[in-house]
N, C-alpha and C positions, 0 to 999 in steps of 0.2 A: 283559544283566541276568540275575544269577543267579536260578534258580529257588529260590521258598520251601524252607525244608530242615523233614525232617518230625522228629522226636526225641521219644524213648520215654524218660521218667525212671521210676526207680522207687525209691520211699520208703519206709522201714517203718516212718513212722507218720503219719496225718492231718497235724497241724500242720505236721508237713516238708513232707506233700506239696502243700499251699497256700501255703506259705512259697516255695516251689520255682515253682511253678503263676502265684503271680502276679508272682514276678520276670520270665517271658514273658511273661505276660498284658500288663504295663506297657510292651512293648518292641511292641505289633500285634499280635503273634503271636494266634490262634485256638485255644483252650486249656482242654480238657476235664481234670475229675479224676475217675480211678476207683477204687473203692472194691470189691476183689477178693482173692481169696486165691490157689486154685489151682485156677481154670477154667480149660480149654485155650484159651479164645480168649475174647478181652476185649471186653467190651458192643460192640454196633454204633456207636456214637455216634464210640468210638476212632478211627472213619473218617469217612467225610463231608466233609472239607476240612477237619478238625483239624490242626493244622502239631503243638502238641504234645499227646501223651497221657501225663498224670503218671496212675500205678500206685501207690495205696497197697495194699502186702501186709499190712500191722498184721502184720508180722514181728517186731518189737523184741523182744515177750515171750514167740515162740513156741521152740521147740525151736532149737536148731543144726543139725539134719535136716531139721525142716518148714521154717527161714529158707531152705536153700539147694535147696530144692526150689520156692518159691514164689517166689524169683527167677529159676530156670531155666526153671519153664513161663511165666513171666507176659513176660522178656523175650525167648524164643523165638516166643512170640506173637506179642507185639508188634511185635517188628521183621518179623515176616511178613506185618501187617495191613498196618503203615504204609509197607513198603516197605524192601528188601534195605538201603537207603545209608542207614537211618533212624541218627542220633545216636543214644547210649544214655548216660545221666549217670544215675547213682545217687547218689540224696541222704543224703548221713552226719549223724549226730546231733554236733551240735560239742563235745557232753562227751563221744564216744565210746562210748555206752552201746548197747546191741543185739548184733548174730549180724553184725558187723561181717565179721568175720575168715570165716566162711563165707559170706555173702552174695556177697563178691568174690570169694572162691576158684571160687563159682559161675558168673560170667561168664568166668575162665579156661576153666573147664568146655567153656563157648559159644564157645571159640575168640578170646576177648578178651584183651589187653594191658588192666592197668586201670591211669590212672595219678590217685592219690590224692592230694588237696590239701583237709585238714581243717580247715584255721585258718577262723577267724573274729573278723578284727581288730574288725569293729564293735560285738563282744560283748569284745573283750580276750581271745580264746581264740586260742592261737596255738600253734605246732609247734615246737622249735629244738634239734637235731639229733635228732630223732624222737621227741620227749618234749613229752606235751601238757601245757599252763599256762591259767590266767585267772589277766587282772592279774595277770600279770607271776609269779605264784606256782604251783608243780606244783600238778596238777589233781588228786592224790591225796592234798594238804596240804590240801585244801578240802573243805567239808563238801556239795556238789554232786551228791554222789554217795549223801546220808542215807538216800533211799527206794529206792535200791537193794540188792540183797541180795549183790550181790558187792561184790569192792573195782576202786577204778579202775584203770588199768592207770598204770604211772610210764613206762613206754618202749612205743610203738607196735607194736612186734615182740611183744611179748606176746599182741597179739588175734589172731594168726594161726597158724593148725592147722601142727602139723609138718609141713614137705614142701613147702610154700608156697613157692614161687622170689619174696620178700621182698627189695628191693632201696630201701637210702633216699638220698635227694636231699638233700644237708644246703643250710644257706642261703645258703652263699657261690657255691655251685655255681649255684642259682636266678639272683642276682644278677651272675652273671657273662655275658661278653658272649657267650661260648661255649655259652650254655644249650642251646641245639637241638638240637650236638653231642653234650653231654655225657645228654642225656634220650636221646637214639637211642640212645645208647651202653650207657644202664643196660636197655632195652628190647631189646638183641641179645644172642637166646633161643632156642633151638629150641621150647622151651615157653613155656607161658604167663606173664608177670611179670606182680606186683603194687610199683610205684613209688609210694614214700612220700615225699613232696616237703614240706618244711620250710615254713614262710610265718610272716610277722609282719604283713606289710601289703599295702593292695588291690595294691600295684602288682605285690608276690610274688603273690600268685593271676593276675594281670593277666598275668604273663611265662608263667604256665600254659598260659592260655586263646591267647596269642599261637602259643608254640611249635606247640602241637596242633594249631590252625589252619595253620601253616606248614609240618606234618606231614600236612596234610588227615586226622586221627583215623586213619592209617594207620603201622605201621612195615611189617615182615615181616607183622602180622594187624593185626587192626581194634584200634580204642583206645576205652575206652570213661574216660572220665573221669567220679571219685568227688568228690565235697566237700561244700560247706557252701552254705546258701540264697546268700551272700553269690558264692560260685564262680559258682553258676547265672546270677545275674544280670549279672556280667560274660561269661559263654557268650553270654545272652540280648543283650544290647548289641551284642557286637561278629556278631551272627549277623544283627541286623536292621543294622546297616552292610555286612555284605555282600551279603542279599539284598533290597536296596531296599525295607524296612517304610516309605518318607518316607508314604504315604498310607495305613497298612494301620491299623486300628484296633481293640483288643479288642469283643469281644461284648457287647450292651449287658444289662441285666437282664434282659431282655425280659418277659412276662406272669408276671404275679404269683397264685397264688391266694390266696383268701380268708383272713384272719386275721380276729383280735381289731382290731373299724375303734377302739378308743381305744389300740394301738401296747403291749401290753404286750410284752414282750421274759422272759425265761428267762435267767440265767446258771449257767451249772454250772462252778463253780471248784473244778477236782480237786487242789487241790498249799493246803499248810499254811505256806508257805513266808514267811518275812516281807515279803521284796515280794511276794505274792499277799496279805498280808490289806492290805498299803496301797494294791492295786490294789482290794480289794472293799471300803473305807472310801470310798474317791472314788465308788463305784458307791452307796455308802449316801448319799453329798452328792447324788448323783443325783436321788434319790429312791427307791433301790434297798430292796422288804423283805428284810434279810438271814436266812436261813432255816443252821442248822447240822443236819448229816448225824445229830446226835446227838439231835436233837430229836423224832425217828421219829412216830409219827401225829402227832403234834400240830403238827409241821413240813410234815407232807404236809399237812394242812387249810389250815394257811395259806398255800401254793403255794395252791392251788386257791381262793381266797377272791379272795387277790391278784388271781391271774390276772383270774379272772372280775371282778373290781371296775377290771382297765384299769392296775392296778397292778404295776411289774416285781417279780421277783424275783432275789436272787441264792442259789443253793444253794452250800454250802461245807463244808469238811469242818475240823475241828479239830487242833489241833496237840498234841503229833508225830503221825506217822503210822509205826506200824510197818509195816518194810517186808513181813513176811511175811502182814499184810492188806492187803496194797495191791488184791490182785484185787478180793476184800470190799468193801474199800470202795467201788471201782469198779462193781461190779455194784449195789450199794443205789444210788449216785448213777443208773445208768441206771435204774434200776426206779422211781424217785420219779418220774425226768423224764420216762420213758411214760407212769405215771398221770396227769400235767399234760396233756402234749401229746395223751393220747385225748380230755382234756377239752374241750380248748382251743387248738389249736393255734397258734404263737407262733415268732416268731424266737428265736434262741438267739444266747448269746454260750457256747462253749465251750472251755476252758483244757486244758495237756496233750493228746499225741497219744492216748495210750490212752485217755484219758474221751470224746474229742472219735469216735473214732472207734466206739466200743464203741455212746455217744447214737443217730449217725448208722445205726448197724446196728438197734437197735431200731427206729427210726422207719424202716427201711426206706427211706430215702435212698439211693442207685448212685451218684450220679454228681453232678458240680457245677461251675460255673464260677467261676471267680476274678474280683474284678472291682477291689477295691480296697484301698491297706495304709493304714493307719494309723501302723504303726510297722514296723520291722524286725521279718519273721514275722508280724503281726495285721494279718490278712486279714482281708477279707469276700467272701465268694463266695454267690452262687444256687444251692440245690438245685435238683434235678430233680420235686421236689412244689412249688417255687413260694415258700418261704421264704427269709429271708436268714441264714445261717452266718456268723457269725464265729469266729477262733479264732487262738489263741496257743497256741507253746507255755509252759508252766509257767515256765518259768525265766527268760523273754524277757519284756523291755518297762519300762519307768519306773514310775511309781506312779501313771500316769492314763492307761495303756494300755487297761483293761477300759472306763475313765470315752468313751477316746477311739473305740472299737471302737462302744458307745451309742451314743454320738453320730453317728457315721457310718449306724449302721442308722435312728436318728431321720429322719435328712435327706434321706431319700426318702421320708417324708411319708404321708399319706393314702392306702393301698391300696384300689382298687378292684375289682370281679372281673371279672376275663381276658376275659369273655365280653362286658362290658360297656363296658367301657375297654381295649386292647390297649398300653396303657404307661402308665411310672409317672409320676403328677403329683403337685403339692403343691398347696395351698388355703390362702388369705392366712392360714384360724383358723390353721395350725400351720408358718407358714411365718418361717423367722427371717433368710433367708437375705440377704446382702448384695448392693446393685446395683453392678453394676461398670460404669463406662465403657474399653471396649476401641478404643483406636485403630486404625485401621488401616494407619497410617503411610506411605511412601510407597508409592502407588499404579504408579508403574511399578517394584518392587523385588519380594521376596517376599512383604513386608505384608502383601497379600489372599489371598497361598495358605495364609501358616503360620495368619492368622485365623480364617481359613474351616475348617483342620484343627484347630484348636482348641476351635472350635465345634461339631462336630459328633462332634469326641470322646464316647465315652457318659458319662464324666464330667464334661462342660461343666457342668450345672446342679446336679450333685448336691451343691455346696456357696455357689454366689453364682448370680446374677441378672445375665450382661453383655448388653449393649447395644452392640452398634459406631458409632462415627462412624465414618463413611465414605462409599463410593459403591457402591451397590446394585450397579450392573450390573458394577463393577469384581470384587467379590467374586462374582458369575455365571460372570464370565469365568473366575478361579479354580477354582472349584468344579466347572469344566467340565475347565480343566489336569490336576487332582488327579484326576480321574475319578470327583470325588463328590455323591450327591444329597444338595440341601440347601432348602428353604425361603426362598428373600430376602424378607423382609418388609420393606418402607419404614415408619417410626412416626417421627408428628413429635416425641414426647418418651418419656421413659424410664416413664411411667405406660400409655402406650398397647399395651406391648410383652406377647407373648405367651411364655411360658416351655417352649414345648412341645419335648421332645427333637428334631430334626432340623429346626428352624427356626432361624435367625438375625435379629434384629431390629437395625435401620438404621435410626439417625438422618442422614441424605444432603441435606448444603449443596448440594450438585449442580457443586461444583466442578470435578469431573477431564471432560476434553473424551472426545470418543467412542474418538475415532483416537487414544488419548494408545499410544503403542508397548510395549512391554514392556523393560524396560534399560537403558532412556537418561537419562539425567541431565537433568531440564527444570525450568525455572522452574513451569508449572503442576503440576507433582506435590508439586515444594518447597510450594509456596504452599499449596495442601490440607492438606498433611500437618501443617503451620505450624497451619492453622487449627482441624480435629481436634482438635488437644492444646489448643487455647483452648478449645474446648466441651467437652470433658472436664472441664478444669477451673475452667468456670462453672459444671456439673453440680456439680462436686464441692464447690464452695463456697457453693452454693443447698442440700445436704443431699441430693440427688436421687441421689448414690449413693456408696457409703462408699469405694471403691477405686478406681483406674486401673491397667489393665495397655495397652502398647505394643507395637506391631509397629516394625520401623524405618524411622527417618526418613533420607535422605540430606541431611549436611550442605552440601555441595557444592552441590545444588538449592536446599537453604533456601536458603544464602546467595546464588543466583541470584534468589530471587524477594525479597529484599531485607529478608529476615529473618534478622540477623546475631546468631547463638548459636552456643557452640562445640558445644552438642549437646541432647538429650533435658531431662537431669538442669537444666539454666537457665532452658530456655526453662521448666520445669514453675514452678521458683521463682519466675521473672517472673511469669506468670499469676498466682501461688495471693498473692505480694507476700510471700515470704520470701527474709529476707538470706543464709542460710548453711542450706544443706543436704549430705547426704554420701551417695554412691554403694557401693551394698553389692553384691558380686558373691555369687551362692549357686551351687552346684554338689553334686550326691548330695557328693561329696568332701571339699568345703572350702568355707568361707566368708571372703568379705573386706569391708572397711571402710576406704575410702581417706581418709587426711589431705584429700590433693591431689588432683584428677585434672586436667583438660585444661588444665595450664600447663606451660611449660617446666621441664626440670629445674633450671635454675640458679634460676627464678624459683618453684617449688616448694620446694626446701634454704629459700629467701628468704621464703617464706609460713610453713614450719612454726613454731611457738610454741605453750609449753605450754600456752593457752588454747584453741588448735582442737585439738589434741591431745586434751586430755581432753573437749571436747566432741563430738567424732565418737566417743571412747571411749562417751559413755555413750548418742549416739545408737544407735550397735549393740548397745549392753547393752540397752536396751530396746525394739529391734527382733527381738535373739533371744526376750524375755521372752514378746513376743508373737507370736511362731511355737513357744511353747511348752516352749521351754529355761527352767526354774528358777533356777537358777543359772548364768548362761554362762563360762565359760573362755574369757579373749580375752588372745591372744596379741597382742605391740607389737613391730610391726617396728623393729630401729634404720634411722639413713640409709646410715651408710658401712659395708664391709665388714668382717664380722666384730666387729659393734656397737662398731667402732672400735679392737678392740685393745689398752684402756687407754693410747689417746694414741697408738698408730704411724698410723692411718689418720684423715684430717678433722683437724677444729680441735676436737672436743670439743661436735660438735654434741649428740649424745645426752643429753648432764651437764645441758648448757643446754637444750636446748628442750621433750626428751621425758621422764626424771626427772621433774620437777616436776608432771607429769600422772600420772606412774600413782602418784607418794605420796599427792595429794590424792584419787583414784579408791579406793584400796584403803583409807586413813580413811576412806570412804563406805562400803565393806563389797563394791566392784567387784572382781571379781577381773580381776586385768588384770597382766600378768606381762610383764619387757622391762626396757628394750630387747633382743631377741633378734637375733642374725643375719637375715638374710630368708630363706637359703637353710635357715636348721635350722629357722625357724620353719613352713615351709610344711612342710618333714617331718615335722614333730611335727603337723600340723594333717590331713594324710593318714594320719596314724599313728593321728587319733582323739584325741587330747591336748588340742586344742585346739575350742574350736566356734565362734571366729572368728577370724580375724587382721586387723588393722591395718597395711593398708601407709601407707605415707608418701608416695608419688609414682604415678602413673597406673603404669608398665609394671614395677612392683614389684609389684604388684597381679593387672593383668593376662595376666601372661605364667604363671605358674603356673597360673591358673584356665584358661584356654584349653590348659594342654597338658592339664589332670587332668578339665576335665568341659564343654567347651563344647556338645556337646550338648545338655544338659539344662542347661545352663549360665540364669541369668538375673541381670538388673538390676535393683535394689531402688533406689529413691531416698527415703528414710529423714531426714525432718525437716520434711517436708510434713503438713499439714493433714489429708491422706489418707493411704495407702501408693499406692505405685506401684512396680508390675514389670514388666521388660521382658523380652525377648528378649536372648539377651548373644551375639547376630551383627548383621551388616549388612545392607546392600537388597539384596546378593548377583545383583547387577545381569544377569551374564556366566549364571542358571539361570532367573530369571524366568520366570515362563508356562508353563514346562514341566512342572509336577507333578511336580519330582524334590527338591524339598527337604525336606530335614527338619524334625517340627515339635513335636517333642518339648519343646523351648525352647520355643517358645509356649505348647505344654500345660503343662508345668512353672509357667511366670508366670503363668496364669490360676489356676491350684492354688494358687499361693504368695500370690498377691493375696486369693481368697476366705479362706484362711486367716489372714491376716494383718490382715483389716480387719476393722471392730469388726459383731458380728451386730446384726438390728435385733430391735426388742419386736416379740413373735409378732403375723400380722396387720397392720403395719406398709405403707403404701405410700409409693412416692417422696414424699417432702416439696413 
């Protein structure tokens, strides 16, 4: 087993460097951010069993002298506190703005090979042949660049000082099989290279992070790899599959100090930008008072009114913004936000790197923890005084990103003081959260290990209420494999249960026998596991809790203990007494929607017609609605190859079965687009084009989702009465009991369950 790896990123500006921060954070990793310029040695905290230390230099808007002098001492530092073999990843701005071109030339400096990869597909920012775009249009035809005082650059080689050994990687090269070769290739130097490597999609960043790993971050010198939030977190992935994170868990919030006990919250929205004022409208449906930078005393008194009356505020600045008062402006936004916060001290929601981090300086903030995103970039992380930070950058996130970042700091509830409570609880007055019943499916499989990691996740509670059916002492046993302390409390119903972080509450039929083995396929584990999913969902249909997430079942034992289902997604229907329900795989990646699943292909071609067609269509249109997609994009797989060919492939199933559903779906105002290839539809669905697709048969479905993200991979069964998610592996029979699997699928389903199932009226107990 490899040993944890330690890795020093360094960002030049707040929002990256939590964007950055908690793409580890999400992956186990133990993940400090600091907040530094150019100390010779970085806070103590840097050390202690930190694996990562993100370094904000708030370099963006400093000199090209002081950028690459604050990257010289902070990661000579750093890789000396954390240790000679430490990773080093520099976080880039994905419009390419900053002391780019010096910052890197600085780690040559250090004796570093840098190799750069700046796309960022899931924002539409992309490279191709060294030339940056969003949406698909140059990034110097776009007006992204308004508040800044230069112009964009049209070709990548532009940001880098004369002299610079600049060497680019176009895209064909990326995607060719010879990658490894041809990257050593541009990397054999006597000096130092800076490699510009082209990307459109995760999987171009993905052949990055592969190569380099296959290079162990070495050519002839160290390698330090540059990109985007989106880079990191494939780093972050494939770094906890190598050194076995299957039990390793972020840091929980831990002790809070004192606030304002009625929750008011501070927004300070630094950017004038049209999606920032429909991000600060949805913060006004909140109940947001929205307060303008132009408003000057009269605006200050009503912060401070607010405040103290329990009532949020969002601060904001007017539109346009000259960019030659951008400091200006920034400096009045901090000066208001100190006079509130000496008042009254308060969580913040804070937009833009330079406002977020300028805030954090006045108030004297170091240092913070990452703990949870909301969306791509808006984080929420713990200061080192005890409040909760969020923050985005300016340019990132939908129109109910600020509304969504709220809401995340709400749902940790009723703060206490440190001294008197040592963790965070909620109380039924302001508690909305949903009850989940969490299976724990078969007992001699992984079931009770990925459960038991799920649970004791620090984000187990911070958005629903689960409850396990199962078997107390089975999950001990687990929690013992995993190496982790946990709480097993027995409760005979879902009203007895206590909420407290690092306890798990059991409802336990007492079905599984003492001796039951670990791995083996048995009729009494079938038969539990059978009966679980019946109490789950007489819970669910008594009102006693709005969701179900699953561990897995083997079907092999069901059907030994003479319970004949082809799987999960039936046996759920059976219970709940619905005819027709449809299996949605989700994945960070992609999302699917099957027509068909556990029948044979010739008797699947035989089931599809355009009435289940468009009914599984608009089951997933309104299963995305409710995990928060507006308008979803859903792609329709055709059956035969190459959506038939106008008549060379099939009989012309597509005309007939699948047509007739997405004409009637798109009169309805669905967007639902197809029949398409299967093979181009899953590339355009990874590409970001798409936010769901439509397979038509179980291993159409299947086989993509399991190469592009079965880790984090999960099962949604989507036409029940409740939601329910699962896990999207098996009982994994052959690792059992030995605390080595991975359980990020489970975390993932229990996240996508409480979000996806309806909150209750504040105060609310099981029915």
């Amino acid at each position: 087993m490899l040993l944890s790896p330690t890795v020093l990123v360094q960002a030049d500006d707040f929002s990256g460097a939590a964007e950055v921060g908690h793409q580890f954070a999400a992956q186990g990793f133990s993940v400090r951010i600091m907040l530094t310029t150019t100390e010779a040695r970085l806070p103590d905290s840097a050390g202690g069993g930190c694996e990562v230390a993100v370094v904000d230099t708030h370099s963006r808007g400093a000199s090209a002298h002081a950028a690459r002098a604050a990257v010289k001492t902070v990661v000579k530092a750093g890789v000396t506190q954390l240790g000679g073999g430490a990773l080093v990843f520099k976080k880039t701005d994905s419009l390419w703005r900053g002391n780019l071109g010096p910052e890197l030339s600085a780690l040559g400096e250090l004796g570093y090979h840098v190799v750069l990869a700046g796309a960022l597909p899931a924002m539409k920012r992309t490279v191709v042949a060294s030339k940056p775009f969003v949406e698909g249009r140059p990034l110097h035809s776009s007006r992204l660049w308004a508040a800044e005082s230069r112009r964009p650059p049209e070709d990548l080689g532009e940001l880098f000082p004369a002299g610079a050994d600049v060497r680019f990687v176009q895209l064909d090269e990326v995607r060719s099989a010879d990658f490894t070769d041809r990257l050593r290739a541009a990397l054999r130097s006597p000096g130092p290279v800076i490699a510009v490597v082209d990307g459109e999609t995760d999987a171009d960043l993905g052949a990055v992070v592969e190569t380099l790993l296959g290079l162990d971050f070495f050519s002839d010198r160290p390698i330090a790899l540059a990109g985007t939030g989106q880079l990191a977190g494939l780093l972050a992935r494939r770094l906890a599959e190598e050194t076995a994170h299957t039990a390793h868990f972020p840091a929980d919030l831990g002790p809070r100090s004192s606030r304002n006990s009625r929750g008011a919250v501070l927004a300070v929205v630094g950017s004038a930008s049209p999606v920032a004022r429909r991000q600060v409208a949805h913060l006004a449906e909140a109940g947001f008072d929205v307060v303008d930078l132009s408003s000057g005393q009269e605006g200050a008194k009503i912060i401070r009114e607010s405040l103290a009356g329990g009532r949020c505020v969002a601060l904001t600045v007017a539109a346009p913004i000259d960019p030659a008062r951008s400091a200006e402006i920034v400096g009045q936004l901090v000066r208001l936000t100190q006079e509130a916060q000496r008042a009254l001290p308060t969580d913040l929601i804070l937009t833009g790197g330079e406002t977020a981090r300028e805030v954090l300086n006045a108030l004297g903030i170091s240092s913070l923890v990452p703990h949870t995103a909301v969306q791509h970039g808006a984080v929420v992380s713990t200061a080192d005084d005890g409040r909760l930070v969020a923050t985005k950058p300016g340019s990132f996130g939908d129109p109910l990103a600020l509304a969504e970042l709220y809401r995340a700091i709400q749902l940790h509830g009723t703060i206490h003081d440190p001294e008197e409570t040592p963790e965070v609880r909620m109380t039924n007055e302001n508690d909305d959260r949903p009850y989940l019943a969490v299976t724990m499916g078969d007992g001699a499989g992984v079931g009770p290990e990925v459960t038991v990691g799920a649970l004791i996740h620090p984000g187990a509670y911070a958005d629903s209420r689960p409850v396990v059916i199962g078997d107390a002492r089975r999950l001990r046993l687990a929690a013992e494999a995993l190496g982790a302390t946990a709480e097993i409390a027995t409760v005979s119903g879902v009203e007895e249960a206590d909420f407290t972080p690092g306890r798990i509450n059991v409802i336990d039929p007492e079905l599984l026998p003492e001796d039951l083995p670990w791995g083996q396929e048995s009729a009494e584990a079938g038969n539990a596991a059978y009966h679980y999913v019946r109490i789950a969902c007489e819970l669910a249909m008594a009102g006693k809790v709005q969701g179900i997430c699953t561990a897995p079942l083997n079907k092999a034992a069901l059907h030994k203990a003479g319970h004949i289902f082809p799987g999960h997604t039936e046996l759920l229907a059976h219970f709940m007494g619905v005819d027709e329900v449809s299996m949605m795989l989700s994945t960070p990646k992609v999302k699917v929607i099957h027509v068909t699943t556990h029948v044979g292909l010739v008797d699947a071609i035989r089931m599809i017609e355009p009435g289940l067609v468009e009914r599984t269509v608009r089951r997933g249109n309104e299963a995305m609605k409710r995990a928060g997609v507006a308008q979803p994009k859903i792609g329709v797989c055709a059956i035969n190859p190459h959506a038939g060919e106008n008549g060379l492939f099939g009989y012309g199933e597509e005309e007939e079965k699948i047509v007739p559903a997405i004409e009637r779906l798109q009169a309805d105002g669905i967007d639902a687009r197809g029949p398409l290839p299967a093979d181009t539809a899953f590339f355009l669905a990874g590409r970001g084009d798409y936010d769901l697709i439509v397979a038509m048969y179980h291993d159409q479905g299947h086989g993509p989702v399991k190469v592009l993200g079965i880790e984090e991979g999960v099962n949604i069964t989507v036409g029940l009465p409740v939601i329910r998610t699962s896990v999207d592996h098996g009982t994994a029979f052959d690792i059992a009991g030995k605390g080595i699997v991975d359980v990020r699928s489970m975390i993932e389903a229990l996240r996508q369950a409480a979000e996806m199932s309806p909150r209750l009226a504040v105060g609310s107990n099981p029915a």
